[in-house]
N, C-alpha and C positions, 0 to 999 in steps of 0.2 A: 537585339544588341545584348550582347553577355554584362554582367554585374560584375562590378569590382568585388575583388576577394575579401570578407571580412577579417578581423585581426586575427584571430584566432589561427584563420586557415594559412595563412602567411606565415604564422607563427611556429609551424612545421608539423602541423597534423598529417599524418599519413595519408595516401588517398583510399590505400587497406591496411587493415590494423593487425598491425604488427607480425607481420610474415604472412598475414592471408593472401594467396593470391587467387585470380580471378576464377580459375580451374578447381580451387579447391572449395569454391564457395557454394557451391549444389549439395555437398556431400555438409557444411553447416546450417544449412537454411533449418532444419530439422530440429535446431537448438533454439527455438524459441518458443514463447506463449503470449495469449493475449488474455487479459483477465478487468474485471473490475477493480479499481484500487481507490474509489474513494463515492461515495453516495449521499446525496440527499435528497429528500421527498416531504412534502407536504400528504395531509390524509387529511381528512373530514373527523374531525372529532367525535364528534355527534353519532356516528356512523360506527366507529372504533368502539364508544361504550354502549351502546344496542347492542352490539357483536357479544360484548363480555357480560351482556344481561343487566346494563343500566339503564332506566328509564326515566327515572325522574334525571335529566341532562338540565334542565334549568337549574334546578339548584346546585350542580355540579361546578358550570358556567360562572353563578353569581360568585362561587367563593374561589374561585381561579384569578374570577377579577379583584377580587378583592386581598380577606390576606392569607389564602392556597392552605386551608388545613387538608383539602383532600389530595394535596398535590401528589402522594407517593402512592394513591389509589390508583390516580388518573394514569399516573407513569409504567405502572403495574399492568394497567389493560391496553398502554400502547404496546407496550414490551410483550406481552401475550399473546398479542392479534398480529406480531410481526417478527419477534425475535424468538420466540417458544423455543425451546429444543437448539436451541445454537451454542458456541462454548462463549457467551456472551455473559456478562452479568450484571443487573440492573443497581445501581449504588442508591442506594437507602435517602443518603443527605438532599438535601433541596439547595439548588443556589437560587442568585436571583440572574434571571439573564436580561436579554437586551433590547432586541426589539421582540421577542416574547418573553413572561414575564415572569418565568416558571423554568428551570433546567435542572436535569438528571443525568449525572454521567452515565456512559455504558463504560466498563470495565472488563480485563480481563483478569484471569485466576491471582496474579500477580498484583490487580489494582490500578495499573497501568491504563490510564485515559485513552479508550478507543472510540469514542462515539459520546452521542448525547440525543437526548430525546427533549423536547421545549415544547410548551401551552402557556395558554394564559393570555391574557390582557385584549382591551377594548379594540388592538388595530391588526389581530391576527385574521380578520377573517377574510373573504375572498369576497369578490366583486357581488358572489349572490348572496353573498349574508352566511355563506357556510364560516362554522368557526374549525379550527386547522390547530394540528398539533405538526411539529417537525422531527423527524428522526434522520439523522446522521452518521454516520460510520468513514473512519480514516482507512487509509490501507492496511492499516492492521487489523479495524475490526471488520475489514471485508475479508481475510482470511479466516477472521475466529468466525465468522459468521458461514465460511465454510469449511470447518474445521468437523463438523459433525455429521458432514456428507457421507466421508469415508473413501473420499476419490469420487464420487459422482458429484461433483459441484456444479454441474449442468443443472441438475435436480432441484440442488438448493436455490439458484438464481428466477428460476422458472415458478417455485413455489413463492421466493419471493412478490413474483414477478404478478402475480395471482393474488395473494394477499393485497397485494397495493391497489390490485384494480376492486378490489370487493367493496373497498373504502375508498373510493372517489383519489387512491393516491393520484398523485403528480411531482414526478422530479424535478427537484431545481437545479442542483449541478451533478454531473454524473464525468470522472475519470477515468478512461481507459487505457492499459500499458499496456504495451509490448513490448516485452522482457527479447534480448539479443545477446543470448550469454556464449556464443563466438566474438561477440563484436563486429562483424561481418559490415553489419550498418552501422557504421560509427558517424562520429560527430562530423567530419569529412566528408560523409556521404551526405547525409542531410544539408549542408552548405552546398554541394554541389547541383544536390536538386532543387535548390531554393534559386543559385546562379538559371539554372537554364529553365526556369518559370514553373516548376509542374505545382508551387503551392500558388499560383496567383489564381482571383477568384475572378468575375464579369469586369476582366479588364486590371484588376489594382495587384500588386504585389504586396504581402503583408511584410511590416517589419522584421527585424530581424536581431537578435542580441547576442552576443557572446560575453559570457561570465568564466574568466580563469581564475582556479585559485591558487593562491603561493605554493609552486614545486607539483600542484598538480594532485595534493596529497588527498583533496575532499573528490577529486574529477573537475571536468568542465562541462559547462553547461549553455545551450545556444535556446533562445528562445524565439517563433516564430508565430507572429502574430502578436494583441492587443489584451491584455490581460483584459480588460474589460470588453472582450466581446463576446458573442455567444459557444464562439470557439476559440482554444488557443493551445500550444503546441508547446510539447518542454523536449529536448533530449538531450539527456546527459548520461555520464558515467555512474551508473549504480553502482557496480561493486566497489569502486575507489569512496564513492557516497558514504557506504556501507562502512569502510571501515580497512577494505585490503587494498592494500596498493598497488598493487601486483596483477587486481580483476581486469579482464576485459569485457567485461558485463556492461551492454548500453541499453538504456531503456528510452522508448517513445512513449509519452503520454501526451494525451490528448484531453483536455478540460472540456467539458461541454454545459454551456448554462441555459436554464428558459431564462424566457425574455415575454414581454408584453405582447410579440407579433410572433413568437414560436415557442411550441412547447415541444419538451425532449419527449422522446417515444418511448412507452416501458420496454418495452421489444429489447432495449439496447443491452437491458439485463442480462437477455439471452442466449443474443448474437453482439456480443460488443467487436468482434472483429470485421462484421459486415459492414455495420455501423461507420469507424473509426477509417476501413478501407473508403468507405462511400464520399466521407469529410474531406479526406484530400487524394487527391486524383496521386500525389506524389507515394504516394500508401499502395500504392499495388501488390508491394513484395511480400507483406504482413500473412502468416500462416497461423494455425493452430495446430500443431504438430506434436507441443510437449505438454505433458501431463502437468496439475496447477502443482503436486508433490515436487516437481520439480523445483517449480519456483523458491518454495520455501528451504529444500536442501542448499541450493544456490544465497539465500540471505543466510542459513545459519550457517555457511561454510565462511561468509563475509565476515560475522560477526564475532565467530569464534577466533578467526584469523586476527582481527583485530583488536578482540580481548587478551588472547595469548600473546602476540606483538606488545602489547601494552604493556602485561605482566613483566615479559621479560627486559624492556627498556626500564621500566620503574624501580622491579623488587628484583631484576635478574643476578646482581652482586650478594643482595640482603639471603636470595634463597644460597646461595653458592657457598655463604658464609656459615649456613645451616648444614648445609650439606657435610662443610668440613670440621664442623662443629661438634655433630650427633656420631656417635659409637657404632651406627650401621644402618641401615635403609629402615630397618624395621623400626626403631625409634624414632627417625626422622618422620617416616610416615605415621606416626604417633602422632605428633607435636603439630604435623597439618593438619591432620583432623579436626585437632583440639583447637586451633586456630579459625575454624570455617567458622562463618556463622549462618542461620536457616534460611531459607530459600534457595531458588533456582533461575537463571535468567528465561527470557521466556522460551530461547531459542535451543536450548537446552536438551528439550526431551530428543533429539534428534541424535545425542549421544546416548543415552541411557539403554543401554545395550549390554549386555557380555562385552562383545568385541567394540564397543564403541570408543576407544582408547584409539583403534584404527583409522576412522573417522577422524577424530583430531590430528592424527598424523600428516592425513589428508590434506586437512583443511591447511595444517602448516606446512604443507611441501616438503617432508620431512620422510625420510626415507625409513618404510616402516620398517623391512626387514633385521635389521640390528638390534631395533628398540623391542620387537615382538620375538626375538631369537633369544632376549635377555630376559624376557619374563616368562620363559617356559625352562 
């Protein structure tokens, strides 16, 4: 028996997005990637500072538990035996955390919270008495953390992947995407696969949510499955997420958590598309076809879009009034200089080019020709 239609799909979601039609969709499949987008693992502590040449570990332990002067030691030889050589960077300060009792952000150049590394305290340890630190990475710092591959990010996942087994690692939750920047599988298709059962498991049909937001301007977003189970299921519009409203960028993520009765596979590090296909049977279509480079020109093309959008709704009068203000380009272009202040957003280096002015043209739909025939 077919499923009634959720609001969303009623609500006049396409059943192909936006002029794709079925013939043209072999020649998009090619536009996507599957990647790591968010990790946590437990390690063996004890294990971690042997590695880094610590041997007295009891008295290590006692003052963890107590009140942590070695805490940015300890942090120092997790981040060593697991993040060495990545464009990661370990933050100095000690908080206090939660159910461990000890945290360290991971950072990137910019200072931007991508991860965190946690020890400490009497109820971290694990069934045999092992005592356990946690390290975590958001999808950003699973980029920076392949950021120093160089394009072999197979490499970096796999050496991961080896570290964690040296030290008794074990994951707790582990995220996989697959980036659809046709939109090819859009939010309509996943509703339609949900209608005709390909997510049901020994019998049960998972839940199903649809999230819209006002005009559409954030994306939408349908979720499938139980946020508190060992799997669960998000797809929505990333690039609209991102920032452009105009993307047809969908992403499928896939949560995956240990549990008391299963633990996740390191493996997944390696082969997360195998994995992710294997979870739900409605996953067949899932390729590895674009390079992870991709991915990241795809978010900074979002984000400049809608930093520049931003610019010009905000300060777009205020610049015009400069413009007719100043005595000729070369002044004007004085006066913004002298206006900027230091840094760089993080997405940034993707224009820092010669010709990177073209790239932004790009990114804003904006028709290079004229603009690039006027600065020559």
């Amino acid at each position: 028996m077919s499923r009634p239609l959720v609001a969303f799909a009623v609500a006049g979601l396409p059943t192909t997005n936006r002029g794709v039609s079925p013939s043209d969709r072999l020649d998009l499949i090619p536009l996507t990637t599957v990647s790591v987008d968010w990790m946590a693992a437990s390690v063996d502590l004890a294990e971690v500072l042997a590695h880094q040449g610590h041997l007295k570990t009891w008295e290590i332990f006692n003052d963890l538990n107590g009140y942590g002067f070695q805490t940015q030691q300890v942090a120092a030889c997790v981040f060593a035996s697991l993040l060495a050589g990545s464009d990661l960077h370990l933050c100095k300060e000690q908080r206090k955390g939660t159910f461990y009792k000890w945290r360290h952000h991971l950072i990137s150049t910019s200072g931007e919270k991508v991860g965190q590394i946690e020890f400490g305290g009497p109820h971290t340890m694990r069934q045999d008495g092992t005592p356990t630190a946690r390290v975590e990475l958001t999808g950003k710092g699973c980029r920076l953390y392949e950021g120093a591959a160089e394009g072999d990010h197979a490499e970096r996942w796999s050496r991961l992947r080896a570290q964690l087994a040296s030290v008794a690692g074990r994951l707790s939750r582990l995220d996989i995407a697959f980036d659809d920047f046709a939109g090819t599988y859009n939010l309509a298709h996943a509703v339609k696969l949900w209608q005709s059962g390909k997510f049901d498991a020994r019998g049960q049909t998972p839940d199903l949510e649809s999230v819209n937001h006002a005009k559409g301007q954030k994306g939408d977003t349908i979720y499938i499955g139980s946020r508190a189970s060992e799997k669960f299921l998000r797809v929505y519009e990333k690039g609209k997420e991102q920032g452009d409203e105009t993307s047809v960028w969908v992403r499928w993520e896939a949560q995956f958590k240990a549990s008391s009765r299963k633990e996740l596979d390191l493996d997944m590090l390696t082969a997360p598309a195998d994995f992710m296909r294997g979870a739900y049977k409605a996953l067949t279509f899932i390729s590895e076809t674009l390079r992870r480079l991709d991915l990241t020109k795809e978010q900074a093309a979002a984000n400049i879009h809608s930093a520049l959008k931003h610019l010009r709704r905000q300060y777009g009068k205020t610049l015009n009034f400069l413009k007719q203000t100043f005595p000729d380009d070369e002044a004007l272009g004085a006066f913004l200089i002298n206006v900027t202040r230091p840094g760089l957003p993080d997405w940034s280096w993707q224009y820092l080019s010669p010709d990177g002015y073209l790239s932004v043209l790009d990114a804003m739909r904006i028709d290079r020709q004229p603009v690039a025939a006027s600065l020559h």
